[in-house]
N, C-alpha and C positions, 0 to 999 in steps of 0.2 A: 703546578699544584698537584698535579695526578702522581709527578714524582715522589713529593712527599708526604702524600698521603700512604704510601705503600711503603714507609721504611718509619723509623724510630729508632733516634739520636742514644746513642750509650757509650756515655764516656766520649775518646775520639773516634766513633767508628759508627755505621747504621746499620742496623740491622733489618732485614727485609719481612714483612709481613705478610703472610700468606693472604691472598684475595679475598679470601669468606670475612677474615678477623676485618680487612679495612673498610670490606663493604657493609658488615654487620650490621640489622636493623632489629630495635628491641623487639617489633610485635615479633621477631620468629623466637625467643628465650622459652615462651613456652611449650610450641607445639615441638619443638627440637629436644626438649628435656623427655616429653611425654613421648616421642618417638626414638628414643636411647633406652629408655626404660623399654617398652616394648617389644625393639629389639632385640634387647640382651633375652627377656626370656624368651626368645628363640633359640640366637646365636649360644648360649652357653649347654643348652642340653646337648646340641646338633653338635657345639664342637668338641664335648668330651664325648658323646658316641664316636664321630668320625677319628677322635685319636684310639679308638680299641679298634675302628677297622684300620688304621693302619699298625695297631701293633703296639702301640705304648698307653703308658699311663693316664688315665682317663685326666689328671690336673694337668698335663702338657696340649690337651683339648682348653683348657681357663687361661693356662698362658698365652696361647697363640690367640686366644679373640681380646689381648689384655697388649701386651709391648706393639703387635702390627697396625693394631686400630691408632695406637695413640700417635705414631710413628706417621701414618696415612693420611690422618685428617690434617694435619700440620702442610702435608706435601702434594698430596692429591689433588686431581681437577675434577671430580664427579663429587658435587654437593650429598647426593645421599647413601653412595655406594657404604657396604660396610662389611669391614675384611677381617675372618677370623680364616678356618679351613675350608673347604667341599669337600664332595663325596668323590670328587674328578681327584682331587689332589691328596685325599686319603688315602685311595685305594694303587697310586701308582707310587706315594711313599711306603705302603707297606710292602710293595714288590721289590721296592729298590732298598728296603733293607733288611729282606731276606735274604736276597740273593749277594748283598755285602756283608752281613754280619748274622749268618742263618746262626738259629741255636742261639744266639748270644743273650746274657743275662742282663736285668735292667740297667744296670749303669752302662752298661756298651752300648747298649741300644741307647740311651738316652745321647751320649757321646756321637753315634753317627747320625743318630735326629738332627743335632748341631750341626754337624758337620754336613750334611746334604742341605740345610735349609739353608747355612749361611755360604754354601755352592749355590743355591736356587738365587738369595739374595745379590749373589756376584754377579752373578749371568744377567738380570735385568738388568741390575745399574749399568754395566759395562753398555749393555743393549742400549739404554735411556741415553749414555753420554755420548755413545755414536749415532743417535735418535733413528732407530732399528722399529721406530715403531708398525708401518709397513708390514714387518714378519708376520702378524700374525693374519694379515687377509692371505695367504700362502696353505692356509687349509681351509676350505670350501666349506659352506655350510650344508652339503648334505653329507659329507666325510663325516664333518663333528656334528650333524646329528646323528652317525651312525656310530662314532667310537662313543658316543656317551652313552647312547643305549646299551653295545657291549659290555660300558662299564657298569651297568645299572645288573644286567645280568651276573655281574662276575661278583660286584656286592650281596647280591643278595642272596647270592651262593653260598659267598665266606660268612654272610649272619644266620644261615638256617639252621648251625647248631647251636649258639647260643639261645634261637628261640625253640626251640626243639630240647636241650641242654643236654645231648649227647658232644659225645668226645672221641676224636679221634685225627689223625696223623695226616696235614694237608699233604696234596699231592697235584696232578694236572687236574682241568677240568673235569674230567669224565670219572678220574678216582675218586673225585668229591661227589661228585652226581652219583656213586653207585655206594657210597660211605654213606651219604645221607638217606638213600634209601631202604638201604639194610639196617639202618640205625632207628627209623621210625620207629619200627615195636617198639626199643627200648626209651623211647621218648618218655619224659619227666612229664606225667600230666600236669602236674603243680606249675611247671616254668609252663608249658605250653598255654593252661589257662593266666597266667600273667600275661606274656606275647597276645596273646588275643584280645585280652581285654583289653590292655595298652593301645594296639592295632586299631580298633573298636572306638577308643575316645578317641586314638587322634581325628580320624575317617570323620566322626560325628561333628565334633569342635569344628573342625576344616569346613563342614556344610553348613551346620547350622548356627551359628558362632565365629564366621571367617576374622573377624578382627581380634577377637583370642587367642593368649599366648596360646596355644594348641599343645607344644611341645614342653612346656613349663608345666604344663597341668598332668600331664601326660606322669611327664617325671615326679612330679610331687605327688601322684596316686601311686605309686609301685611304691616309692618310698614308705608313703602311710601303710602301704599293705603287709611290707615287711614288719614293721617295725608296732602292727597293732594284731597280725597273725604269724607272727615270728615262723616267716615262711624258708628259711634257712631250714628246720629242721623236716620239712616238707621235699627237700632239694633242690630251694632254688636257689643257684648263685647270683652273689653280688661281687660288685666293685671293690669291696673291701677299702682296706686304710687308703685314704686320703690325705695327705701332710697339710696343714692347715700353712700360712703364710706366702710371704714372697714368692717367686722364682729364685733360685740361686743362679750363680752366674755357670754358663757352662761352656766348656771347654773343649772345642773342637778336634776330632782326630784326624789328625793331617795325615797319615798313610794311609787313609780310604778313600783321599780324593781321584785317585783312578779310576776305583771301582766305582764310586758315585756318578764320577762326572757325566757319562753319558745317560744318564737315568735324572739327572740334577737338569741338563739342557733340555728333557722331555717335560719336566715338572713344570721349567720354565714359562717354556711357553704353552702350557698349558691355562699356566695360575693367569699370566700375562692377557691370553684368549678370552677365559671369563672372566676377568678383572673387566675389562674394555667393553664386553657384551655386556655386563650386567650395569656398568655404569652408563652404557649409552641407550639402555632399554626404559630407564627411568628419566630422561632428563626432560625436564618442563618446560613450555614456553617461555622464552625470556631466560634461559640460562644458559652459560657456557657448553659447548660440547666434550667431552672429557677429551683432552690431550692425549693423543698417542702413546709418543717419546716421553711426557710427561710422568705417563701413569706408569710408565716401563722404572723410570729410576725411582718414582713416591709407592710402588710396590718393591722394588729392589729393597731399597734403602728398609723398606719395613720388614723385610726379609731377614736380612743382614744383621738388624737390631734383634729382632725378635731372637732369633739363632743364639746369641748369646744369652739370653734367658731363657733358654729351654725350650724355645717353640717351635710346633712343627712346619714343612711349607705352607704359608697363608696365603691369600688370595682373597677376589670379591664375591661374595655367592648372592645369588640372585633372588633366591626365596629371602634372606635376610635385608637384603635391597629391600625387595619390592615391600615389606612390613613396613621398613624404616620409610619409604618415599609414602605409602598410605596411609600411615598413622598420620602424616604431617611432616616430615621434617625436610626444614630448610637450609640448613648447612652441614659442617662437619660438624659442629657441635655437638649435635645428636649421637655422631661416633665416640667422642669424648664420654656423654651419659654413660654410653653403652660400656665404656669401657671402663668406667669407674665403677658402675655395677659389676663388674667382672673383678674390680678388685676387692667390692665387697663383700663376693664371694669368698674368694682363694681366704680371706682373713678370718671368716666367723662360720663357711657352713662346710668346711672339709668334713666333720663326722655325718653330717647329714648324707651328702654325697656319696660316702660309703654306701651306704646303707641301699642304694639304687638298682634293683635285678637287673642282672647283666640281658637277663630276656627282653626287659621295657627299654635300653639303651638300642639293644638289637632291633625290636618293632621300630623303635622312631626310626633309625637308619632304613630300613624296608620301605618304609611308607614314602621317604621324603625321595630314597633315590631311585622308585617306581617312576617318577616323577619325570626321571633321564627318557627313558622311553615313551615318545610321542609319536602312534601312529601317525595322526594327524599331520605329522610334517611328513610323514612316507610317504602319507598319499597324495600330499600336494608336492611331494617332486615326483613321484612316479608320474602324475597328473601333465606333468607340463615336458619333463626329459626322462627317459627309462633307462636311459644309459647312465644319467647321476645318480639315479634309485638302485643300481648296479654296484655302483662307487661305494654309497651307504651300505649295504647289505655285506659289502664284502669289508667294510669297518668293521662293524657289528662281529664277523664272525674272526676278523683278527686279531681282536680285542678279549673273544672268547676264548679262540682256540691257543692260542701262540700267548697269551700274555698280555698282561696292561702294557709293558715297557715294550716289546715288541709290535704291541698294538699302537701306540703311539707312533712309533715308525712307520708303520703299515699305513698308517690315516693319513701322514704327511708325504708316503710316495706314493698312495692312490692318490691322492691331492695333486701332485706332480704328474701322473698318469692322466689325469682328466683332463688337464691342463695342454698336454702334451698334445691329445686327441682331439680336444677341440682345437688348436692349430696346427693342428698338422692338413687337415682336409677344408680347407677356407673354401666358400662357395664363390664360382667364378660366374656373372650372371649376362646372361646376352639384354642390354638395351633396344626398347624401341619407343617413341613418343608420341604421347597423350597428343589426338587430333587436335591442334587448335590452342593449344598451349607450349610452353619448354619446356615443360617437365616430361622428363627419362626415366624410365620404368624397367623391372626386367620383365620378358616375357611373360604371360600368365594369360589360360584358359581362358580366366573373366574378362579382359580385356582383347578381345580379338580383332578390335579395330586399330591398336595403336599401329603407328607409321614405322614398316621399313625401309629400311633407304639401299637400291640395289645397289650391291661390288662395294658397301661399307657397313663393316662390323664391328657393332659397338660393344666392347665389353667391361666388364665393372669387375675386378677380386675387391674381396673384402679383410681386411687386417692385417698384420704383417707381415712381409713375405722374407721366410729366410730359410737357410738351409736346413730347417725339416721338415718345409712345405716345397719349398721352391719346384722339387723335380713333379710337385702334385699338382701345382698348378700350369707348371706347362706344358704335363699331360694332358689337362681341359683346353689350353686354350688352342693348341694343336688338333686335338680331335673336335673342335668347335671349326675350328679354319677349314680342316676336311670336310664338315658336314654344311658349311655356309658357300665355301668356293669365292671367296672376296677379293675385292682387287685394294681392298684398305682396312688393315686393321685397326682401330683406335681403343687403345687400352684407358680407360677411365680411373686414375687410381689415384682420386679424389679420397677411397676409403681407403686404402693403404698408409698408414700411419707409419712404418719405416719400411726402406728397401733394405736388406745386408748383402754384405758382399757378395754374396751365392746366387742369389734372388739380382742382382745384378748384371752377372756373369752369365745367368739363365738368360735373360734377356738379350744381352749383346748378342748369344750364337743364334736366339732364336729371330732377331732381326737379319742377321747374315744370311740364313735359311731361306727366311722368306723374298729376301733382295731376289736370289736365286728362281725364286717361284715367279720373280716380278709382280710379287706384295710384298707394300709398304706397311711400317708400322709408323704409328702416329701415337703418339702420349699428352692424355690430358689432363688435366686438372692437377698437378702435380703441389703437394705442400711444400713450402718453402725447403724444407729437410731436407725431401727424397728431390726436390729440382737439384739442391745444391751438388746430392750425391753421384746423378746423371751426368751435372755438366761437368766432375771434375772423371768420368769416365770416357773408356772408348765409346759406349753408347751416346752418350752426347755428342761427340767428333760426327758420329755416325748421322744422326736422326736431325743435326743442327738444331737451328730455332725455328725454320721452316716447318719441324716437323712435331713441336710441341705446341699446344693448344690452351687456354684459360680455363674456357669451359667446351661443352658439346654444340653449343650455341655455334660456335664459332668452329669447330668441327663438322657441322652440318653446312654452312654456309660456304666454307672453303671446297665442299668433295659438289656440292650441287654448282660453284661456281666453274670448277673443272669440267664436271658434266657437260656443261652449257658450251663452254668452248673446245669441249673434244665433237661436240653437234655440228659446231659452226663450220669446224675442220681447219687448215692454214688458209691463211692470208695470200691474195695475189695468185 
C-alpha cells in the first residue's frame, strides 16, 4: 500500500510523488498559503538587493527566488527551508564574476551568471548522485562562523557607497576603506537620510513587530518616498528600469567554464552548507530530518533549472526559513505560495520596483548581513577551545584580507589544519582502578586512592593512530615506560578506532625494543578491525593470543596470578 500511495498511474508508466504531496493533510492549506505569502515579502526585497551585491540586475534577484523555489519544493527533504539567494552566495558570485568577466556589459554578465550557476547546479547534482553529502561537515563550525563574519564585513564594505551614494573605482580591501573615507565629505545627504531611515524601520519593525514583513515595508517606504518627494532630483539613485515579464531563457557561455569552475566548486558547497543548516535548524518534532545526498541534488537540480532562466547561485537562507517555519508553514507548499507571489511580481510591479533607492536596497543588505557576525558564538568557542577561536579569527581575516574566493579556500584548509592538529597530538593516558570497583580511570589529582598495580602499566591512546600521529604517540609511550620502569605493558586500545599501517609498524619495533629490555607488551581490548589487522601482522606472530586480552579485568587478573607464582617460586 505504501508503494502506491507514493506514485500515480499515467498512461503506462508511474510517476513518483514527492512525500509532502502523498502525505498532504488539509488543515496545513492554510497556515502554508499564509506562510508563502509571508515569506515572499521577505525573500524578494532580500533577493533583488543580494543580486546588486553581487553585480547584476536587481530582476535576476525575482528570478532566482522564482525557477529554484519551485524546482526545490517538488525535490527537497526540509518541509520549510525556502531557496532564493544569501548574502554568502551573493558576495562570492560577485567576486567570481569580476574576476571572469571584469568590465563586462549587461548581457555578458547576465551570460556568465548562467553559466556559473548552472556550474554551481552541476557540481551538486554530480555531488547528490555520488551522495557526497558528508562534504560539507569537512568545514568546522567555528571556520564558517568565522568566514561568514569576514563575509559580513567585506558586504558591508561593497554597500557603504550606495548608502553613502558616492562613487568610485573598486579595488583591495584597504583602497576601499580609504575611498570610502575620503569620500564622506562628499556624501549625498539626501541618499544618506534614505539609508538611515530605511536602517531605522528595519531595526524598529525587527523589535517591535518581529512577525512583520520588516523588509517589504522597508522597500515600500523608499519607493513611496521617491515617487511622493521626487527624490531623484535631490541625488538619490534608483534601480531604474525594470523589464516587467517572464525570464527569457538564457544561454550559457561555455568558454568561461575554466575560469568559473573553481569559484563555481566554492559556491557550491557553500550554497550546499547553508542549504543543510538552515534546513536542519528548523525541523519540528515528528518530521523528517533533511537528507544530505538528498538536498545536494533537490539544490543541484534547482540550480541547473534556475541557470537557464536567468538566475543567480540559489541556495537556503535561513532568516527566510526561519519566517516561513514561524509564520506556520507545514510543507513545501508554502514554497510554492512564495513563489507564485514572485511570479506576481516579475508580471505587474517591474515599474514600481524601479523606482526603489539604491540606498534603501543597500540598508536592507547592511542590516540583514550584520547579522553574519556573532559575537556570541566567539565567545562560546573561545569559552570552551582557544585554538578553534584561532581557526575563526584567522577565517575572518582571510575572507577579508585575500578575498571571498580565496577566503573560501582559506576556511576549507584551516578546517583541514585543525583537523590535522587535533590528530596529530591524541592523549595517551596511564590507567589506574577505582578501589572496590572495575572501572579504569586515567590518573588524576582528585582521585589519589585509585589502585596501582606494581611492574604493570596500563595505558589507554585515544583515536586513531596512523602515520601523522603514530611517531607522537610512541614518543609518550616510551617516555611513560622510562618514568614507570614496568615489567608489563598493556596497551588498552579499546578507544583506538583504526590502526594504519604506520601506527602498526610503530608497534611491532616498539615490541621488539621492549622484548630487549625484558618488557612485555600485552594488548587489550582490541575492536574487531584493529584485532583483525594485528593478527594478519608480524605483531600478532609476535604477542600471539597469550598476549592479547578482552578487557583489563582480565589483564589485571593474569599479571596478579603471575605474581603469586613468581612468590611461590619452582616446584620440588
Amino acid at each position: 500500500m505504501g508503494q502506491e500511495s507514493s506514485t500515480r498511474s499515467t498512461g503506462g508508466f508511474r510517476v513518483p510523488l514527492p512525500e509532502w504531496i502523498r502525505d498532504y493533510r488539509k488543515t496545513w492549506i492554510k497556515p502554508d498559503i499564509v506562510a508563502g505569502v509571508s515569506a515572499a515579502a521577505v525573500v524578494l526585497p532580500k533577493a533583488m538587493a543580494y543580486a546588486t551585491v553581487a553585480g547584476l540586475p536587481v530582476q535576476v534577484g525575482l528570478y532566482t527566488a522564482f525557477v529554484p523555489m519551485v524546482i526545490y519544493a517538488f525535490l527537497g527533504t526540509s518541509r520549510p527551508l525556502s531557496v532564493s539567494t544569501t548574502a554568502t552566495i551573493a558576495i562570492l558570485t560577485a567576486a567570481a564574476l569580476a574576476r571572469a568577466v571584469p568590465g563586462a556589459g549587461p548581457a555578458d554578465l547576465l551570460r556568465a551568471s548562467a553559466t556559473l550557476t548552472l556550474m554551481v547546479g552541476a557540481i551538486l547534482t554530480l555531488a547528490g548522485l555520488l551522495r557526497l553529502g558528508f562534504v560539507a561537515s569537512f568545514i568546522s563550525d567555528p571556520v564558517l562562523t568565522g568566514f561568514k563574519a569576514g563575509l559580513a564585513v567585506v558586504i558591508v564594505l561593497d554597500q557603504l557607497p550606495k548608502l553613502l551614494g558616492i562613487h568610485f573605482p573598486k579595488g583591495s580591501f584597504f583602497q576601499n576603506m580609504l575611498a570610502i573615507v575620503t569620500g564622506i565629505p562628499h556624501a549625498s545627504a539626501a541618499t544618506v537620510a534614505v539609508a538611515v531611515m530605511t536602517a531605522g524601520a528595519l531595526v524598529a519593525i525587527e523589535h517591535f513587530f518581529p512577525r512583520a514583513p520588516a523588509p517589504l515595508l522597508a522597500v515600500a517606504g523608499g519607493i513611496g518616498a521617491v515617487s511622493l518627494l521626487h527624490l531623484q532630483s535631490h541625488g538619490v539613485d534608483i534601480v531604474g528600469h525594470v523589464p516587467p515579464g517572464l525570464p527569457s531563457v538564457a544561454i550559457p557561455e561555455l568558454s568561461l567554464l575554466a575560469s568559473l569552475g573553481p569559484a563555481a566548486a566554492g559556491i557550491a558547497l557553500m550554497s550546499f552548507t547553508e542549504t543543510v543548516a538552515s534546513g536542519r535548524a528548523f525541523v519540528e518534532h515528528g518530521e523528517p530530518v533533511p537528507n544530505a545526498s538528498r538536498e545536494l541534488l533537490a539544490i543541484g537540480l534547482a540550480n541547473a533549472g534556475g541557470a537557464l532562466l536567468g538566475s543567480m547561485p540559489a541556495g537556503g537562507g535561513t532568516t527566510q526559513t526561519a519566517v516561513n517555519r514561524l509564520v506556520g508553514a507545514r510543507s513545501q507548499l508554502s514554497e510554492l505560495v512564495t513563489a507564485a507571489v514572485t511570479l506576481g511580481t516579475m508580471l505587474l510591479l517591474g515599474p514600481f520596483i524601479g523606482l526603489m533607492p539604491q540606498a534603501t536596497m543597500a540598508a536592507v543588505v547592511i542590516v540583514y548581513s550584520i547579522g553574519l557576525i556573532e559575537p556570541s558564538k566567539f565567545r562560546a568557542i573561545a569559552a570552551v577551545r582557544r585554538t578553534e577561536f584561532l581557526w575563526a579569527v584567522i577565517a575572518v581575516f582571510g575572507v577579508v584580507l585575500f578575498g571571498t574566493l580565496p577566503g573560501i579556500l582559506t576556511a576549507i584548509v584551516v578546517s583541514f589544519l585543525a583537523l590535522a592538529y587535533h590528530t596529530s597530538d591524541p592523549p595517551v593516558h596511564v590507567l589506574r582502578r577505582k578501589p572496590g570497583t572495575n572501572v579504569f580511570r586515567p590518573v588524576s589529582a582528585e582521585h589519589p586512592d585509585d589502585e596501582a598495580f606494581s611492574g604493570l602499566l596500563l595505558l589507554r591512546p585515544e583515536g586513531p593512530i596512523f602515520f601523522a600521529n603514530a611517531e607522537r604517540v610512541g614518543h609518550k609511550i616510551r617516555t611513560l615506560i622510562n618514568q614507570y620502569q614496568p615489567q608489563i605493558v598493556a596497551l588498552h586500545l579499546r578507544a583506538v578506532s583504526d590502526l594504519e599501517y604506520t601506527a602498526l609498524k610503530m608497534l611491532t619495533e616498539a615490541e621488539k625494543e621492549l622484548r630487549k629490555q625484558d618488557i612485555e607488551l600485552w594488548l587489550v581490548g582490541l575492536n574487531p578491525g584493529v584485532l583483525a589487522m594485528v593478527q594478519r601482522s608480524p605483531l600478532g606472530d609476535a604477542l600471539g593470543r597469550d598476549r592479547m586480552y578482552f578487557n583489563l579485568d582480565r589483564v589485571v587478573a593474569a599479571w596478579q596470578a603471575r605474581r603469586s607464582l613468581d612468590r611461590q617460586g619452582p616446584l620440588g
